[in-house]
C-alpha positions in Angstrom: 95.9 106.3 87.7 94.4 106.2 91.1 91.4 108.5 91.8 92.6 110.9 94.4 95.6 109.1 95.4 95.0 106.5 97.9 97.4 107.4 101.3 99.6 104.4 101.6 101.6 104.5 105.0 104.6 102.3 104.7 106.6 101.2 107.9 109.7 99.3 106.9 113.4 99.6 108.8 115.4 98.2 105.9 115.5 102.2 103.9 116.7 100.3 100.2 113.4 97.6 100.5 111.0 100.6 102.0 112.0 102.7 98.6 111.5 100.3 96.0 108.2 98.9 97.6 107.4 103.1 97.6 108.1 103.2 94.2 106.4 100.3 93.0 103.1 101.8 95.1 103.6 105.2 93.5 103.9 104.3 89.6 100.6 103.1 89.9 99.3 106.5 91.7 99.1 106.0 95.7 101.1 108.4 97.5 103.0 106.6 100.2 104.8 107.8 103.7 107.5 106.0 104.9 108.4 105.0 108.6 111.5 103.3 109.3 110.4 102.5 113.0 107.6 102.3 115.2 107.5 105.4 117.2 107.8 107.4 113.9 104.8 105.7 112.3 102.4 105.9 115.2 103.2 109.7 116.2 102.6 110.8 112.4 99.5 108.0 112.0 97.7 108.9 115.1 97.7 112.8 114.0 96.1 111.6 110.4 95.2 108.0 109.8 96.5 106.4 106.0 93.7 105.2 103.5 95.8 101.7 104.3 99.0 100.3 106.3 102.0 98.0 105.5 104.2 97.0 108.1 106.8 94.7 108.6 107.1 92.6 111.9 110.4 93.9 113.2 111.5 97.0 113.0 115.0 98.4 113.9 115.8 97.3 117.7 111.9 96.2 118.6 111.7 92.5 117.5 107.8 92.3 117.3 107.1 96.4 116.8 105.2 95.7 113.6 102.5 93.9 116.0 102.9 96.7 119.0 102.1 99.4 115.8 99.1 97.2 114.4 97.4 96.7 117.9 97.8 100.3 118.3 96.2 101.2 114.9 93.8 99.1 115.6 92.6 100.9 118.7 92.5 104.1 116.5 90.5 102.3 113.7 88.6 98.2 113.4 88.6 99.0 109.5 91.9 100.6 108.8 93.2 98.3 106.1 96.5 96.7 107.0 99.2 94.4 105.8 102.0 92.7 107.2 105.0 92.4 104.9 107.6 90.5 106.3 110.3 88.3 106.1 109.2 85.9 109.1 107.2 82.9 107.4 106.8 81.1 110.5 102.7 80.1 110.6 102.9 81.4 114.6 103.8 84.8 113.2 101.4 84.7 110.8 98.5 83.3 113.3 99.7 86.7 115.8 99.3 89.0 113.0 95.6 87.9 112.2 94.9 88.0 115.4 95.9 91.6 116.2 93.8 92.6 112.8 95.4 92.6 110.6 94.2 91.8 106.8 96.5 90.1 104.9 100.0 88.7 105.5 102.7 88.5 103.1 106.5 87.5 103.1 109.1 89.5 101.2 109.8 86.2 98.8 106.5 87.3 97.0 106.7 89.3 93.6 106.3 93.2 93.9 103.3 92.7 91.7 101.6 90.1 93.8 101.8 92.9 96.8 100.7 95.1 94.4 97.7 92.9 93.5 96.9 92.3 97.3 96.8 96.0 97.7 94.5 96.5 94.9 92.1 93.7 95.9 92.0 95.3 99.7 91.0 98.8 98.3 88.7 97.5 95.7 86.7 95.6 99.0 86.1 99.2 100.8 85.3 100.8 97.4 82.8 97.6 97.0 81.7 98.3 100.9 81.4 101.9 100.1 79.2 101.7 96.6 75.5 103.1 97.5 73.3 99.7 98.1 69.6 99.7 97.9 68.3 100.7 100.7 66.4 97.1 101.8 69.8 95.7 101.8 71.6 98.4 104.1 70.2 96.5 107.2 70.5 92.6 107.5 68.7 90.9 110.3 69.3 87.1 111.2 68.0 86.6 114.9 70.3 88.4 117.1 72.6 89.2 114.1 71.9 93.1 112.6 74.5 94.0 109.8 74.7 97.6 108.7 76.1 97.6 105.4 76.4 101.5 105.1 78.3 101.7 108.0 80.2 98.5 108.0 78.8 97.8 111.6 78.1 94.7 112.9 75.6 93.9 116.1 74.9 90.9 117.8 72.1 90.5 120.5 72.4 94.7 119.9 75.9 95.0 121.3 78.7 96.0 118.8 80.9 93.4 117.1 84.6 95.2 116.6 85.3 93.1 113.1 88.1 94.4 110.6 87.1 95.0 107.1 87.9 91.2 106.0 85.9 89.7 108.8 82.9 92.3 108.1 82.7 91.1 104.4 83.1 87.3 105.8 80.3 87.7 108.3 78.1 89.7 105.6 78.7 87.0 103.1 77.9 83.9 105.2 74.7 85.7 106.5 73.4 86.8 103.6 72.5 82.9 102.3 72.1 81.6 105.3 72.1 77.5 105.4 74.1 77.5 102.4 77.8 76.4 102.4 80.3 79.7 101.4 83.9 77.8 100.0 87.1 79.5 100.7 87.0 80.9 97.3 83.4 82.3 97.3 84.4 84.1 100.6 87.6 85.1 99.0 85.9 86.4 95.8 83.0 88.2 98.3 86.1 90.1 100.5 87.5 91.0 97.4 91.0 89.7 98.7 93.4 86.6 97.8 94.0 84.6 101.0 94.8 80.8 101.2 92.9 77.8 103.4 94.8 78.3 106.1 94.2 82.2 106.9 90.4 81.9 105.9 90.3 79.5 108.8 92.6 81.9 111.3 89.9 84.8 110.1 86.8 82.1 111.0 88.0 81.8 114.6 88.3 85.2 114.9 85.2 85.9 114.1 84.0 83.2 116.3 86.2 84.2 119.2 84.6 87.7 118.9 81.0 86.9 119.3 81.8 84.4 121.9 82.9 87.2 123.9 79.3 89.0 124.0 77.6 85.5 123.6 79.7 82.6 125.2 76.5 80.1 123.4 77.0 81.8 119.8 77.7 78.5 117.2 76.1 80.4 114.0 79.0 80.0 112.0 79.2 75.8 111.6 82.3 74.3 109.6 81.0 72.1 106.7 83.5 70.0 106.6 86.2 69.5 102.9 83.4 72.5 102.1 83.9 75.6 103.7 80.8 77.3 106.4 77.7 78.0 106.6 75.6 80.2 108.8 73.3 78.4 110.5 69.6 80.1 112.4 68.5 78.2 115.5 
């Protein structure tokens, strides 16, 4: 049983898939809320934010309300944990999604328990994040770079970098060693979430994008490449 219980908020139109992802959540002791559509979800999440989200692309009439409801959460909160659970596969769909913030993106063709594993992996990262460090290791300086591990804050040439939780734990990770090549799989293992190649490297230009937008020079983050990235002091 889940210490607690973990607040899931679940925002999914089609009411027979919403219930049986609910009941999946809640055998193994989250609490969930369900939304059918986006107005619904936002009014009740911007009174009292969830402990994660999962939302679907389209819901009811709104084509792409799944994305209007994530860039909306997002303004309320960089590290609110969410997922996209979908039936659209398209890679463009995917791409948007990471690009409004979200964490992870799954399609409904996925087993209940791998959601259920991908929601246990994200929650394990912020109990990871959370966990009391030594206190030489809650700051980490590289040049212009200061990481605040306590705080999951991230500052470069001492001007805030808005990352989500996945892009933190990224960023961490590569700075930590830096000069030393991270593999998808060492990056996966230090976010404590299962992604493949091809959202690692959506997450990468991300991150990029969003330092290039305080620091239009910033190139710390080099691609190694058939090897992963490194972070790289000049």
């Amino acid at each position: 049983m889940i210490k607690q219980q973990l607040h899931i908020a679940l925002v999914e139109d089609e009411i027979n898939i919403a219930e049986n992802y609910r009941d999946a959540l809640q055998r193994i002791g989250y609490r969930v809320s369900l939304f059918h559509n986006r107005q619904d979800a936002l009014d009740a999440l911007t009174t009292s934010l969830p402990d994660m989200a999962i939302i679907d692309v389209g819901l009811q009439d709104e084509y792409e309300g799944g994305f209007d409801l994530c860039r909306m959460l997002r303004q309320l909160s960089e590290t609110l944990p969410i997922i996209f659970l979908t039936a659209r596969n398209s890679e463009l769909d995917e791409i948007s999604a990471l690009r409004l913030g979200a964490d992870d993106y799954l399609t409904k063709d996925v087993s209940i328990h791998q959601v259920l594993a991908r929601v246990s992996a994200l929650f394990r990262r912020i109990q990871a994040l959370n966990k009391p460090q030594p206190t030489d290791e809650q700051i980490l300086s590289r040049g212009p770079l200061r990481i605040n591990v306590e705080r999951i804050e991230t500052y470069w040439q001492d001007q805030p970098v808005m990352l989500t939780l996945t892009e933190f734990w990224i960023v961490h990770t590569l700075a930590k060693h830096p000069g030393q090549v991270k593999n998808r799989d060492q990056l996966m293992d230090a976010a404590h979430v299962v992604l493949d190649n091809n959202t690692i490297t959506t997450h990468i230009k991300r991150i990029r994008k969003k330092f290039n937008h305080i620091d239009i020079e910033f190139n710390a983050i080099k691609t190694a490449y058939g090897m992963g990235y490194r972070w790289v002091i000049e």
